[in-house]
Every structure is written in structure tokens, then in C-alpha cells.
N, C-alpha and C positions, 0 to 999 in steps of 0.2 A: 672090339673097338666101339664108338662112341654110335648106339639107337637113335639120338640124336642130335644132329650138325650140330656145333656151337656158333657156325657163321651164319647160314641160315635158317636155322629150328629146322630142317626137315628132317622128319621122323622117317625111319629107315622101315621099308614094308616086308614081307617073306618074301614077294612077286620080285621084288629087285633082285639085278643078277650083278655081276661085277665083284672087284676086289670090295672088301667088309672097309679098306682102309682108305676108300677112298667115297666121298658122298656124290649119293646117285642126281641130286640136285643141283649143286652148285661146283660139282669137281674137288673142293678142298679133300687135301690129304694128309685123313689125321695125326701120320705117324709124326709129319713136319711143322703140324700145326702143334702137337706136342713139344715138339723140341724147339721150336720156335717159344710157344709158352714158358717153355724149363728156362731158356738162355734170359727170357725177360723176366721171371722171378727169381734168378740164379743173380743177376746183374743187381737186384734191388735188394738182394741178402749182403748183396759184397758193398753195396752203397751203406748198408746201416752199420756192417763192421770198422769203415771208416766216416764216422761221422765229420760232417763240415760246421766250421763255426756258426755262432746264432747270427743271423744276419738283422741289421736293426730297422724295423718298424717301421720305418720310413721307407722302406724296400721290398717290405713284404705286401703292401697294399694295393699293388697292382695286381701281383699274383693272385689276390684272392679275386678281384675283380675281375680276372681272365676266366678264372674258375667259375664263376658265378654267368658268367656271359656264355662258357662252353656248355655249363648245365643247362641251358634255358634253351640253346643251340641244337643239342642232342635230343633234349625231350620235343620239340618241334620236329626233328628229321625222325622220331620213331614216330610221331603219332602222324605225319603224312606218310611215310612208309610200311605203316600197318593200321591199315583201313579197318583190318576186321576188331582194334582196340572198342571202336566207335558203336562197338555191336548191343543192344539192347538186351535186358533182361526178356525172357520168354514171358514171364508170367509176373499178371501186377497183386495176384493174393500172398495173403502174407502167410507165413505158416503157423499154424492152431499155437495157442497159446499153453504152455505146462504149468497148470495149478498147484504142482507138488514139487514145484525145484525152484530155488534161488539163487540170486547173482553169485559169479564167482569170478575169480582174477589170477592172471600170474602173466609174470615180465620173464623173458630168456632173453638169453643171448644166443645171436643164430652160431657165432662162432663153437659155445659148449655144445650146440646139437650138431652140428658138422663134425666134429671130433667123435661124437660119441655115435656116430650113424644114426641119429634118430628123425625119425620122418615127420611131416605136419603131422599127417593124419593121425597118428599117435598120441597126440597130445590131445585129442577132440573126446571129451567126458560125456560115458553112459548118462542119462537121464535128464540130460542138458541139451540146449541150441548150443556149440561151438563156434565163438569165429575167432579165426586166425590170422594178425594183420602182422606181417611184416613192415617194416619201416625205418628211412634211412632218418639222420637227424637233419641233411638241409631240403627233407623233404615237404613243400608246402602243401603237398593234394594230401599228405599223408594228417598234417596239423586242420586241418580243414576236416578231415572226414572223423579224426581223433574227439575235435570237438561238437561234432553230431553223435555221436556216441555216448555222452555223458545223458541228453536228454532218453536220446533212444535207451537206454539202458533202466532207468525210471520207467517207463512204460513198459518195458519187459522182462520182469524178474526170474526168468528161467533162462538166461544168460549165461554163458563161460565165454569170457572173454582173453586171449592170450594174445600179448604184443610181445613180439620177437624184432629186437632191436640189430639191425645189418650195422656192420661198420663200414660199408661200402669197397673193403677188400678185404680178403681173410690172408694175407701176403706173412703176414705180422707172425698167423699162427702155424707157421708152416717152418722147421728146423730141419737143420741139416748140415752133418758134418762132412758130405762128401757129394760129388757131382751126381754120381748112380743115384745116392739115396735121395738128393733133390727130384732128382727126374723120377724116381719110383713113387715120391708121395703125389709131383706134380699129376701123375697119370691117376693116382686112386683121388687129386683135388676134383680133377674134371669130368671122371665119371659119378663121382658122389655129386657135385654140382647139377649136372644134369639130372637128377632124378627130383630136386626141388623145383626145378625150372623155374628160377628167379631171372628176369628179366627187367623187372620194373618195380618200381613202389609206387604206392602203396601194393601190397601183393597180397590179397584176400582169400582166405579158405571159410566155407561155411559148411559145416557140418551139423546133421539132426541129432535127434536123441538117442538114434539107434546109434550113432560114432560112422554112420554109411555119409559121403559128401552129398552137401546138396548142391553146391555150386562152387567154382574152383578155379582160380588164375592160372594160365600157363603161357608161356613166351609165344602161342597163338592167337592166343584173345584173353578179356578178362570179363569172364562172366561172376566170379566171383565177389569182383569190387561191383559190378552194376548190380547184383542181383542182392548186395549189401545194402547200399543207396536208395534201392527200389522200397526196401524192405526200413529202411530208417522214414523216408519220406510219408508211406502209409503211416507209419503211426506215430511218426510229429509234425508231419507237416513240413520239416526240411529239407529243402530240394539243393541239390549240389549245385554249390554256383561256378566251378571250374568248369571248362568243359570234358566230358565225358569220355574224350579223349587222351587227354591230359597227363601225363606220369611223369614220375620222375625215375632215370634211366640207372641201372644198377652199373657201380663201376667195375 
């Protein structure tokens, strides 16, 4: 079953004793929290096979409104209920600069790497600095840190830069011609899910030249996005003007 809770990130220890199916932390029990999950993607599969008419424009703008007011709502209730978001980079040196490697780029989609089991780390190139942003599209910390990038990237020409674009559900890519087979994909969604530990966006991986991480986002803290920031500020001078707490909440 699930290393770790989806309700409250705790990581499951050897020392803990109890049923595997149930979280030594917070009590959820994952077999229901599954089937609970299956019934609420099972329900949004059956909602797309009968589509409802287009409703007109004049109706739809509240909704968005509400949406835009829940975003703002949500990312406030995570960044007061995880303190540890707020945590500082360790260290203010930057790391040695690579005289023998140049910029490089590539765009994914998180949905082709969830399909295909491929990890961040993976994608982090020998002989290069690696970073790894994930990024939803109404995310503003995410446009903010995007556009400190283009200078910082100038300044440092031994760069691999890869932006993995979240569509904020992967519901869409999930088929299924029968109840079992929903529930068998939903249970391999949630244990692949957790092994990215996406939580929040921006979601920063920074990896050396060796492809070993130097510093790494996880639904505990994000030392990853601060020790990015830390690392653009040294050498342009860019200081993040969001606060450092700040994310926007993966749906």
C-alpha cells in the first residue's frame, strides 16, 4: 500500500507496527481512500461520456471567478499549514561554474512521463547543471520565477533547463472500459503519483553534473524552489518578490 499518506505526506517508517492499510499518522485507510478515489474518477468518466450543453458566457464567469478565489484560498491554507514551505536554502555559494558545457532546453508534458513511468531524476544530463520546474499554467509564482530564468540563464551557460508542463489533473488520461479496470489503473495512478511527490508548483528539481540531486521539492518542504532563487539572486541580482512561502496548490 501507499509509503506515503496522500492525506498527510507521512512517510511510513520500518519502526511502525499496525495494519500496512492503514496510516500510522493520521488513521486514513487506504483501501477506502482508494475506492473512494475510484468512485470520484469513475463519476467524472461517466460525466464526459454524457456531455452537457455549452453554457453561454454570460454564465460561465462567475465560475471562473470562484475558481480563481478557491486558488488563492487554497494556496494561503497550505502555506499557513506547512510552515516548513518557508524553510531557507542551507547555503548562499553558488555552485562552480562548467566551462565546457552550454545551455540546453526541452519542454514535456508531465502527463507523457506518468504514462511512460519516467522519473525527474531521469531526465537530469551528464555534464550539465539540471533544473527541473514543473508548472501549472494559472500558476503566477511559477511566471515569476520563469521570467528570472531567462536573465539567470545568460549568466550561466552550462544550464539544462527542462519545463514539465502539469495540466492540473491527469483524470483525462486515465481509460477505461470497466469498473475493475478503472480501479486497477486508479491504484497503479496513486502509487506512481507518489513517488513524484507533487504537491505544489512551482515544483523545483536541481541536479549537478554528476545527474546526483542537489536540492529537491517534496510535499515536505521545498528546498529545491529556495535553493533555485538563492542560486538566480547571486548571480543577477533577482530577489523573489513573492513570498517564499507562496505556491500554487496542485489539483
Amino acid at each position: 500500500m501507499f509509503q506515503i499518506c496522500p492525506k498527510c505526506s507521512y512517510a511510513r517508517k520500518l519502526e511502525d507496527t499496525g495494519s500496512t492499510d492503514v496510516c500510522p499518522s493520521c488513521g486514513i485507510i487506504f483501501s477506502k481512500y482508494i475506492a473512494a478515489t475510484a468512485a470520484r474518477e469513475r463519476a467524472l468518466l461517466e460525466a464526459r461520456l454524457h456531455k452537457k450543453p455549452i453554457e453561454s458566457s454570460s454564465l460561465l464567469w462567475p465560475k471562473w471567478l470562484l475558481a480563481l478565489l478557491v486558488l488563492i484560498l487554497a494556496s494561503y491554507l497550505y502555506r499557513t499549514t506547512h510552515p516548513h514551505i518557508n524553510k531557507q536554502p542551507t547555503s548562499n555559494a553558488s555552485p562552480p561554474a562548467l566551462t565546457d558545457s552550454r545551455n540546453s532546453s526541452d519542454q514535456r508534458e508531465f502527463a507523457d512521463l506518468f504514462n511512460s513511468d519516467t522519473s525527474f531524476a531521469s531526465l537530469a544530463t551528464r555534464g550539465q547543471y539540471t533544473v527541473i520546474e514543473v508548472y501549472l499554467d494559472q500558476c503566477t509564482y511559477c511566471r515569476e520565477l520563469e521570467a528570472a530564468l531567462t536573465p539567470f540563464r545568460e549568466k550561466r551557460s552550462d544550464m539544462n533547463l527542462v519545463r514539465i508542463h502539469h495540466p492540473g489533473s491527469i483524470n483525462n488520461s486515465i481509460q477505461a472500459s470497466s469498473r475493475e479496470e478503472l480501479e486497477a489503473k486508479m491504484r497503479i495512478m496513486n502509487e506512481r503519483m507518489s513517488s513524484y511527490q507533487l504537491c505544489a508548483s512551482p515544483h523545483v528539481e536541481v541536479y549537478g553534473p554528476d545527474k546526483k540531486p542537489i536540492a529537491v521539492d517534496t510535499c515536505k518542504n521545498h528546498d529545491g524552489t529556495a535553493y533555485l532563487w538563492n542560486w538566480i539572486t547571486n548571480e543577477t541580482g533577482i530577489a523573489r518578490r513573492s513570498a517564499p512561502g507562496l505556491f500554487t496548490r496542485m489539483l
